[in-house]
C-alpha positions in Angstrom: 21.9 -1.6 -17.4 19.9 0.8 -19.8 19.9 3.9 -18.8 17.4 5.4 -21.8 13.8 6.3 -20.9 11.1 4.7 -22.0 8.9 5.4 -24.7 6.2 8.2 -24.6 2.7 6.6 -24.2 -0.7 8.5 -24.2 -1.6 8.9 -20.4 2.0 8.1 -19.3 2.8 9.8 -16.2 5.9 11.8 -17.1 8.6 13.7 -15.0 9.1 11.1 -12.1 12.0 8.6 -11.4 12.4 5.8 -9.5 15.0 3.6 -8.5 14.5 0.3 -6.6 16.5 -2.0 -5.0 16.0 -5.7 -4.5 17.5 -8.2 -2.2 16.7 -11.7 -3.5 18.6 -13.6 -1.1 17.8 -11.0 2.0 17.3 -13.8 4.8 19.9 -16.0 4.4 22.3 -13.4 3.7 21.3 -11.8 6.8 22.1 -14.9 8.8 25.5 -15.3 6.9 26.7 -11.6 8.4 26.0 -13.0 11.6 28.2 -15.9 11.1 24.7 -17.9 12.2 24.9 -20.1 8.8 28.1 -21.2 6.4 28.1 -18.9 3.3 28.9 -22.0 0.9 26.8 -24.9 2.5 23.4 -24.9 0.8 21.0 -24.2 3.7 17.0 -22.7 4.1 14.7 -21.1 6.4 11.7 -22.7 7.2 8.6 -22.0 9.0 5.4 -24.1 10.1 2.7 -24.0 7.6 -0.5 -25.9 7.1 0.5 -28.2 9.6 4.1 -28.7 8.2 7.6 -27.0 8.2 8.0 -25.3 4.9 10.6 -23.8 3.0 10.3 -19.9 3.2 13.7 -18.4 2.1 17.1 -20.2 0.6 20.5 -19.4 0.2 21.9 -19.0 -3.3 23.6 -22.2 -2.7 20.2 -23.8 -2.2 18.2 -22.3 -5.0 20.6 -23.5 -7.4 20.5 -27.2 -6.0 16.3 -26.9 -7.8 14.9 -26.1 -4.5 11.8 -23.6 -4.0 10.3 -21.6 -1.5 7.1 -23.6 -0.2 8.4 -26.8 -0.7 7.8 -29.5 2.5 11.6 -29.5 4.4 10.8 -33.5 4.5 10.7 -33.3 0.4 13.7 -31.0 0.3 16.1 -33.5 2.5 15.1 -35.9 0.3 16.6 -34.0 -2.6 19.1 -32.4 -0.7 20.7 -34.9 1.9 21.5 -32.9 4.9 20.1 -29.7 3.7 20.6 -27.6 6.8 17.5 -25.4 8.6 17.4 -22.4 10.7 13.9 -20.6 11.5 12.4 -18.0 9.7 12.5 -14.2 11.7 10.9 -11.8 9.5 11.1 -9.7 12.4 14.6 -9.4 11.8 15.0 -9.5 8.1 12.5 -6.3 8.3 14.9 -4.3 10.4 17.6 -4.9 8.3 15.6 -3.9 5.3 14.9 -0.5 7.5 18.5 -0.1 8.4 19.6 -0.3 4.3 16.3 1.8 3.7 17.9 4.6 6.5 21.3 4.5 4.4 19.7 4.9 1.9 18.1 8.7 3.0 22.0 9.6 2.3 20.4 9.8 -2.0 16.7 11.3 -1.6 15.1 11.9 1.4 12.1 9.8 -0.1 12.6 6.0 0.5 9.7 3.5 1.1 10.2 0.0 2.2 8.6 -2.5 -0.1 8.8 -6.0 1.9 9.9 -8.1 2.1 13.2 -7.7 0.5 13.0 -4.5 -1.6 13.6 -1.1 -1.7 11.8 2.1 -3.2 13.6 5.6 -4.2 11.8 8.4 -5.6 14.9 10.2 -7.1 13.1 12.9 -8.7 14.7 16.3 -9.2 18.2 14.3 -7.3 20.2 14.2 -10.5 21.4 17.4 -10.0 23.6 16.9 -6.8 25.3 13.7 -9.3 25.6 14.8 -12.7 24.0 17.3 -14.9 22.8 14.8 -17.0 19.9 12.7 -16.3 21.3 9.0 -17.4 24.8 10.0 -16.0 23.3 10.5 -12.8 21.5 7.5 -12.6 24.7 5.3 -13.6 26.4 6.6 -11.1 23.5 6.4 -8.3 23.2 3.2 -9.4 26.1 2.0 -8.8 28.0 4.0 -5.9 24.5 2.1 -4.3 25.4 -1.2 -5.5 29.2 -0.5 -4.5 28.3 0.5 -0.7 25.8 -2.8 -0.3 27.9 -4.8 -1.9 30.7 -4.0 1.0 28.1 -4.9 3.5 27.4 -8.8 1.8 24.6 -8.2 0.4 23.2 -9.0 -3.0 21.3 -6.6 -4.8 19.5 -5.8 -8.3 18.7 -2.5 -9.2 16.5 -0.9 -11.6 15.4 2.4 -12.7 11.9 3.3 -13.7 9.4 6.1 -14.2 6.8 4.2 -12.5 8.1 2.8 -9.0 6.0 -0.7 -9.2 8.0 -1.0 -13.2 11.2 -0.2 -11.4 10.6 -2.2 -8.5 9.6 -5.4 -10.9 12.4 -4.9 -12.9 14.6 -4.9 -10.2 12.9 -8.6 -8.8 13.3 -10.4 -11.9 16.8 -8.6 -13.0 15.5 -6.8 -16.2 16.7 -3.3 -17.7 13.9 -0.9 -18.2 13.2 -1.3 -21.8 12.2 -5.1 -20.9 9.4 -3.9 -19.0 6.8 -6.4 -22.0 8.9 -9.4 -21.0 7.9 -9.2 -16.8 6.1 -12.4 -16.0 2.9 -12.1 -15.1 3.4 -12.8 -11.8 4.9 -9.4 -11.2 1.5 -7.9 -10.9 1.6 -8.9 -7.9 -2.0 -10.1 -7.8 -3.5 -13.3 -6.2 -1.6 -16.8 -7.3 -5.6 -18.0 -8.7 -5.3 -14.8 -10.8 -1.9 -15.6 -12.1 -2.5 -19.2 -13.2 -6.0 -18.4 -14.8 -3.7 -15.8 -17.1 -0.8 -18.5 -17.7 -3.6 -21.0 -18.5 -5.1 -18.6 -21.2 -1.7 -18.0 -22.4 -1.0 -14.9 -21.2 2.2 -15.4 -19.9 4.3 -12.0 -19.7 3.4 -8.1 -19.5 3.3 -7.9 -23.1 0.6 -10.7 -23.7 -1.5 -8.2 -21.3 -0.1 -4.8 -23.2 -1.6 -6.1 -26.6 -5.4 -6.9 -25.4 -8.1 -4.6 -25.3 -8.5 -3.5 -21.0 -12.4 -4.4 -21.1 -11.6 -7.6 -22.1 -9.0 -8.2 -19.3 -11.4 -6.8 -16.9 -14.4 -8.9 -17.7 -12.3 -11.8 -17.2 -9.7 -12.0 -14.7 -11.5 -8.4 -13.0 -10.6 -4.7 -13.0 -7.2 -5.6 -10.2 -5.7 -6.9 -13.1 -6.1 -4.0 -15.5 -5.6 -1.3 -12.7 -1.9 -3.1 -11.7 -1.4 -3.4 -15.6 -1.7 0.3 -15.6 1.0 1.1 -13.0 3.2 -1.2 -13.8 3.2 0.1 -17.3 3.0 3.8 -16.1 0.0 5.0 -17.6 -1.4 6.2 -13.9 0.6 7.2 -11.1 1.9 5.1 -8.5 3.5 7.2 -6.0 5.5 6.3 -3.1 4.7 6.4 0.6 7.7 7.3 2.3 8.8 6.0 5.7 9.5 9.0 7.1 7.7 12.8 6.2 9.4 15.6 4.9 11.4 17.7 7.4 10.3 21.5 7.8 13.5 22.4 7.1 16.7 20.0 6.0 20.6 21.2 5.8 23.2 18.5 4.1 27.0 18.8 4.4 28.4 16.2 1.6 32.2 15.8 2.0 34.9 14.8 -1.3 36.8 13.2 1.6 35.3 11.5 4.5 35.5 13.1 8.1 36.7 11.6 11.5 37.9 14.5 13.8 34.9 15.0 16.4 36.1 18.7 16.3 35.8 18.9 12.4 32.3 17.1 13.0 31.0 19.5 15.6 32.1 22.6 12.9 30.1 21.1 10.5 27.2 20.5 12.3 27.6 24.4 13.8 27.1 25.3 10.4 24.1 23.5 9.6 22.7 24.7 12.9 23.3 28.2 11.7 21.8 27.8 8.0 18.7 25.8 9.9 17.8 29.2 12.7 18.4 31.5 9.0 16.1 29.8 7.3 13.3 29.3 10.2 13.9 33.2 10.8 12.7 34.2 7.1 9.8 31.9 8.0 8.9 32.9 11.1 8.9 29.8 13.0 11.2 28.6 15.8 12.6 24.6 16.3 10.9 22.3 18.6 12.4 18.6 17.4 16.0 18.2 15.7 17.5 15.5 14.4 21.4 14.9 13.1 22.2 12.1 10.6 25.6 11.1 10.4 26.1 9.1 7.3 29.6 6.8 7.5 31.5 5.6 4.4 30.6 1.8 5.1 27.1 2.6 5.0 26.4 2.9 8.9 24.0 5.8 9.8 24.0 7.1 13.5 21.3 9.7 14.7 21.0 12.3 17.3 17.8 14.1 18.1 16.9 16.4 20.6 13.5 18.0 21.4 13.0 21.7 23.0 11.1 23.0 25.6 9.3 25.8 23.9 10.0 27.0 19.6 13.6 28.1 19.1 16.2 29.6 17.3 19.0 30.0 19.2 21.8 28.2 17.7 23.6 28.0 20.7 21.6 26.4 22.6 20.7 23.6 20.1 24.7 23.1 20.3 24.7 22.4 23.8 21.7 20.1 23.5 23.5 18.2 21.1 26.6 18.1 23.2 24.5 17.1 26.3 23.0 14.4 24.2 26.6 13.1 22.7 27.8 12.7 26.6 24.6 11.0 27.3 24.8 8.2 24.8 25.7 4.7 26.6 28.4 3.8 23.0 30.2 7.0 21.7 29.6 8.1 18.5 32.0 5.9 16.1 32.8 7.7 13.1 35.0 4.3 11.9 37.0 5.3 8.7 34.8 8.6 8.6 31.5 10.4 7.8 31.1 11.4 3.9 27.6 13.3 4.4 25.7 14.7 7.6 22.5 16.2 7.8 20.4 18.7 10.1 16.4 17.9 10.0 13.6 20.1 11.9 11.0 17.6 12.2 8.6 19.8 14.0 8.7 23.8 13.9 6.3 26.2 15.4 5.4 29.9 15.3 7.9 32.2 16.7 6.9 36.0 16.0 9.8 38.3 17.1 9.7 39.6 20.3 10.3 43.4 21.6 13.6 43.4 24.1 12.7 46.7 25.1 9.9 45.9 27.6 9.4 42.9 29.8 12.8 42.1 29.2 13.5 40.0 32.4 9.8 38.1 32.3 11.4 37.3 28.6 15.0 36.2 29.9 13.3 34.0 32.2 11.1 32.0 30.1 13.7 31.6 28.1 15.9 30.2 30.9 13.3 27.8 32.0 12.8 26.9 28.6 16.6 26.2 28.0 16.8 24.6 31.2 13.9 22.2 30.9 15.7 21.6 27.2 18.5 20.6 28.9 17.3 18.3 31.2 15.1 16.3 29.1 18.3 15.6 26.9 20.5 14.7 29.6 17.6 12.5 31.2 15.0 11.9 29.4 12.2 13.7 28.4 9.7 10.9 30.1 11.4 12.2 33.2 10.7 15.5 33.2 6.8 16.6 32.7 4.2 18.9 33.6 1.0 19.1 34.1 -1.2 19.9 31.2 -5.1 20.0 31.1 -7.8 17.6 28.8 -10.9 18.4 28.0 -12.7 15.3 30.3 -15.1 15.4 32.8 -13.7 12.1 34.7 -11.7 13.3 37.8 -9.0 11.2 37.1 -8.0 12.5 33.9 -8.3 15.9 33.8 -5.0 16.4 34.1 -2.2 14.5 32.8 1.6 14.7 33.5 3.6 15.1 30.0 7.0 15.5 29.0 8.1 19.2 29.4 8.8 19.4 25.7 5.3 18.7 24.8 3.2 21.7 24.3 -0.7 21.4 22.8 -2.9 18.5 21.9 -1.3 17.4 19.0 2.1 16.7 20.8 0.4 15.0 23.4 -1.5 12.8 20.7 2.0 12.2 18.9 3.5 10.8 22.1 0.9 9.3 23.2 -0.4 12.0 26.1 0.6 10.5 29.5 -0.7 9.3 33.3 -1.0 11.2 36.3 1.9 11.0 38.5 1.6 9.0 41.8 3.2 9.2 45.1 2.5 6.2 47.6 -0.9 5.5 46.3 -1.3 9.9 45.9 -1.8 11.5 43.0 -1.4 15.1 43.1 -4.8 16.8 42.2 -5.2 19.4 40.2 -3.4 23.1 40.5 -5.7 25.6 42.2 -6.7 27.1 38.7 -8.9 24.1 38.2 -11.3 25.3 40.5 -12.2 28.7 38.6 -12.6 26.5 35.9 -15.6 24.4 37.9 -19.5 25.5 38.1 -19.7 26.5 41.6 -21.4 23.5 44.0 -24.9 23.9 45.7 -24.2 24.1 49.3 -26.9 23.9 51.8 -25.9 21.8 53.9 -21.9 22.3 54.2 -20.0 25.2 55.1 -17.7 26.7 52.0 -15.4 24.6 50.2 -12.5 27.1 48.4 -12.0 24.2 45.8 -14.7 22.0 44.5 -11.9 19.4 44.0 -9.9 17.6 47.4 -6.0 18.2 47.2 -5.3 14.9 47.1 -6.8 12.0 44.9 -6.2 8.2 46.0 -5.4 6.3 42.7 -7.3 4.2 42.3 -10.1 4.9 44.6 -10.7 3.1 47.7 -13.6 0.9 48.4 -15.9 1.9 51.6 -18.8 0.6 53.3 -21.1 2.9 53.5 -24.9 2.9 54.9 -27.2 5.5 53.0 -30.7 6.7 54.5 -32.1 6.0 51.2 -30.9 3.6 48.3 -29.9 6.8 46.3 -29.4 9.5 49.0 -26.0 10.0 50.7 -24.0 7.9 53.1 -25.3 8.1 56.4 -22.2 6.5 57.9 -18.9 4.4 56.4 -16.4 2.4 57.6 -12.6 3.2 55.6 -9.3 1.8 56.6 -10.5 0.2 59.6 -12.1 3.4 61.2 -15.9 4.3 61.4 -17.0 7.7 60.1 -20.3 9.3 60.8 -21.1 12.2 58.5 -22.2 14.9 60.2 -22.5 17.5 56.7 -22.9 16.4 53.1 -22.8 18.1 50.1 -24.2 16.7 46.4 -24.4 14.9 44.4 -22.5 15.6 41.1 -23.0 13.2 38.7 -20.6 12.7 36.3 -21.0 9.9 33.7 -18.3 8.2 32.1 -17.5 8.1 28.5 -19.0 5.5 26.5 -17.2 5.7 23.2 -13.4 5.0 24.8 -14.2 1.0 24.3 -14.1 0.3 28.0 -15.9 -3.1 30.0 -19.0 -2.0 31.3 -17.6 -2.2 35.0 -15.5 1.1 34.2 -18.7 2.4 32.5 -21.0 3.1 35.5 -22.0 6.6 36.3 -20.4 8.3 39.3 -22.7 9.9 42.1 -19.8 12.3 44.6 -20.6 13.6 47.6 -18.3 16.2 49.6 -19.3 14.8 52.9 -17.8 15.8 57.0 -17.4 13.6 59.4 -18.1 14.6 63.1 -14.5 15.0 63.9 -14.2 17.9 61.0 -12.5 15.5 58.3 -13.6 16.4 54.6 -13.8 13.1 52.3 -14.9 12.6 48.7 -17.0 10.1 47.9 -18.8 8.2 45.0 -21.4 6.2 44.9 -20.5 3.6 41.6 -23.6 3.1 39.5 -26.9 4.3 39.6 -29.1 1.4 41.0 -31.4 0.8 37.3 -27.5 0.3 35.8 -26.2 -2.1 38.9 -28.3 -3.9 41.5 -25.9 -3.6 44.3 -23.6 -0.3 43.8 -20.9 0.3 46.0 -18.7 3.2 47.4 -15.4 4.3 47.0 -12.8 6.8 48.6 -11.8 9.1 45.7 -10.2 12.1 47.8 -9.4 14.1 50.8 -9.8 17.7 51.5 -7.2 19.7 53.2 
């Protein structure tokens, strides 16, 4: 494969290198590593289509017997007597394609995923850590990658390219990178119409499209054409999306011989721990989410993350997070014939000024206990299991507050995750802590004595329907019947209305305004309750039980 760099063009987008890898028998391989299908019997995988099973993938075996992808299986039994079928899981063939696409972090920590069967590396500025010189460096990237897949039974073609759509075309059709004017047309990827109006017109490789004037093109087969002409000939850019962001900060550890001893492994990744806090010190900025690679010489990859409780850099206590999470994981960490690379990634880092030791030295030692602590048990458990409360900016009762994981801190970790629910104990949910009553306007009492907390202690989730007679159609209840037992209110208090939120795509049920009243009963009892719609938005609204006062 040619490792010389194509030709300098007017508009060319210089200084950028791909290198893409494509797997043209990707499904059926697959299966053949799972000892599912025979590696030498001809065989395909079919899906239904239009009404029909169609061919979707062959083996090698297959393909060389004249079949095609799309073919009818009836039409390819009747080339192919006994032609053996499995079903078509592109579920499956895409998690191998991001298991090789993780291995493949071990060259450039920019990879994207091209499905269904390819591979994307931006290996800019990596030459360095192979070779000094740019085509040596390739070669041997090249093919140390084509060495490690072929060990895992995979075939591969791989191609090197300025432009990652050229590299990743050249790398389909198993071209060098000065053959970028022989491509069919068909790698520009565009609609099949588009591709036999330019074979009809005789325009039937890249070249045949290099030589015409770009106005003409476009007036014809429209401006898609021109613009994937231009990318795949490099003359605008056409970066990568990786599958993963960059790390705030990344350590690597290569090795000239591979490593097994868990003792030499925990060194190693002691001393990555240690050049990680060094470098968030001159920074200023403390770890929050860690993550350990472990790249094995057969092209396995195992992982470790941990997450803290509040920004770190204590070294030593990322070490015992990752030693809690080692113990914790269900199959030990099998190093097989040894690790040849291992990397330390902060994914998420946060402000950490220094802090004076001097004064408030033992507030300071305990938060940073509890912190540790709360670290330490969201390893060893989980951190689903171990959450706090944490306030939202919503006027429903319900979701004021939500219970997180403890190693969430601000909005935009509870938007990452996902934010969470309230907790609930035997139809309870906890209520809100006594702050959230400071952070209330004060209620209009006339008629009820004073409440300390505009909010009950305890809120039934989900709210319990009542009957309830009112005086008037809008007014408060007059008298309600809940669990069986009659209640006559003796003092009321309200309403507050509180309307819901229209924008969050609910049904229009869950939309109705809400009318509370604090009311007491006769016997002392404090309830809260809610009136469910206002009667122009529902003809018959009804009450619910939202909460009891202490």
């Amino acid at each position: 494969m040619s490792r010389l760099s194509p030709p300098h063009r007017s508009g060319t987008v210089q200084g950028r290198r791909h290198l893409a890898a494509y797997f043209p028998w990707l499904p059926a391989e697959r299966l053949i590593r799972a000892n599912t299908a025979p590696p030498d019997t001809p065989f395909a995988l079919v899906e239904k289509q239009k009404g029909a099973m169609r061919l979707v993938a062959l083996s090698q075996a297959a393909h060389l017997l004249g079949l095609a992808p799309g073919l009818p299986l009836a039409d390819a039994r009747a080339r192919v007597p006994g032609l053996l079928a499995f079903d078509h899981d592109p579920a499956a063939d895409s998690a191998l394609l991001e298991r090789l696409a993780e291995a493949c972090l071990r060259y450039t920590p920019r990879v994207m995923v091209a499905p269904p069967q390819g591979l994307i590396l931006d290996i800019s500025g990596c030459h360095h850590l192979y070779d000094s010189n740019l085509s040596r460096a390739e070669k041997w990237l090249s093919d140390d990658l084509a060495r490690r897949l072929g060990e895992t039974r995979l075939t591969v073609r791989i191609a090197c390219a300025t432009a990652s759509d050229a590299a990743l075309a050249l790398a389909t059709f198993g071209l060098e990178e000065d053959a970028v004017h022989r491509l069919p047309v068909v790698a520009l990827d565009c609609a099949p119409a588009v591709h036999h109006a330019l074979q009809r017109a005789g325009l039937n490789h890249i070249g045949d499209l290099a030589s015409r004037p770009r106005t003409i093109l476009a007036s014809r087969f429209g401006e898609d054409v021109t613009y994937r002409l231009a990318r795949l000939l490099g003359e605008v850019d056409s970066p990568i999306i990786p599958r993963r962001s960059r790390p705030a900060v990344l350590c690597e550890a290569r090795f000239a011989e591979p490593i097994a001893h868990s003792e030499t492994v925990r060194a190693v990744l002691a001393e990555l721990t240690g050049q990680a806090v060094r470098e968030l010190e001159e920074r200023g900025e403390g770890a929050r989410a860690v993550a350990v690679k472990l790249f094995r010489c057969d092209g396995a990859v195992s992982q470790l993350a941990i997450e803290t409780a509040a920004p770190t850099r204590d070294a030593a206590l990322l070490m015992r997070l990752f030693a809690e999470r080692i113990e914790g994981l269900r199959d030990p960490l099998d190093p097989g014939f040894g690790y040849d690379s291992i990397t330390l990634e902060i994914r998420a880092a946060e402000p950490l000024a220094a802090d004076q030791r001097d004064f408030e030295a033992s507030a300071a030692k305990a938060r940073e206990q509890l912190s540790a602590l709360l670290a330490r048990l969201a390893t060893r458990l989980g951190p689903e299991r171990v959450t706090h409360w944490q306030a939202v900016d919503s006027h429903v009762p319900e979701g004021v507050f939500i219970s997180s994981p403890s190693t969430c801190d601000g909005e935009g970790d509870r938007a990452k995750r996902g934010g969470g629910v309230a907790g609930k104990a035997g139809g309870l949910t906890t209520a809100t802590p006594p702050s959230f009553a400071t952070q209330m306007p004060p209620p209009h009492r006339k008629s009820m004595g004073r409440i300390e907390n505009s909010r009950p202690l305890l809120l039934l989730d989900p709210p319990e329907c009542v009957e309830a007679i009112a005086e008037v159609p809008d007014g408060p209840p007059y008298r309600f019947r809940w669990r069986g037992s009659q209640h006559r209110v003796a003092r009321h208090e309200g309403p507050e209305r509180i309307a819901m939120p229209w924008w969050d795509g609910r049904h229009k049920e869950a939309r109705l305004t809400r009318d509370y009243y604090r009311v007491e009963d006769s016997d002392g009892r404090r309830f809260w309750l809610f009136r469910h719609g206002l009667y122009d938005e529902k003809p018959d609204p009804r009450w619910y039980m939202h909460g009891l006062f202490a």
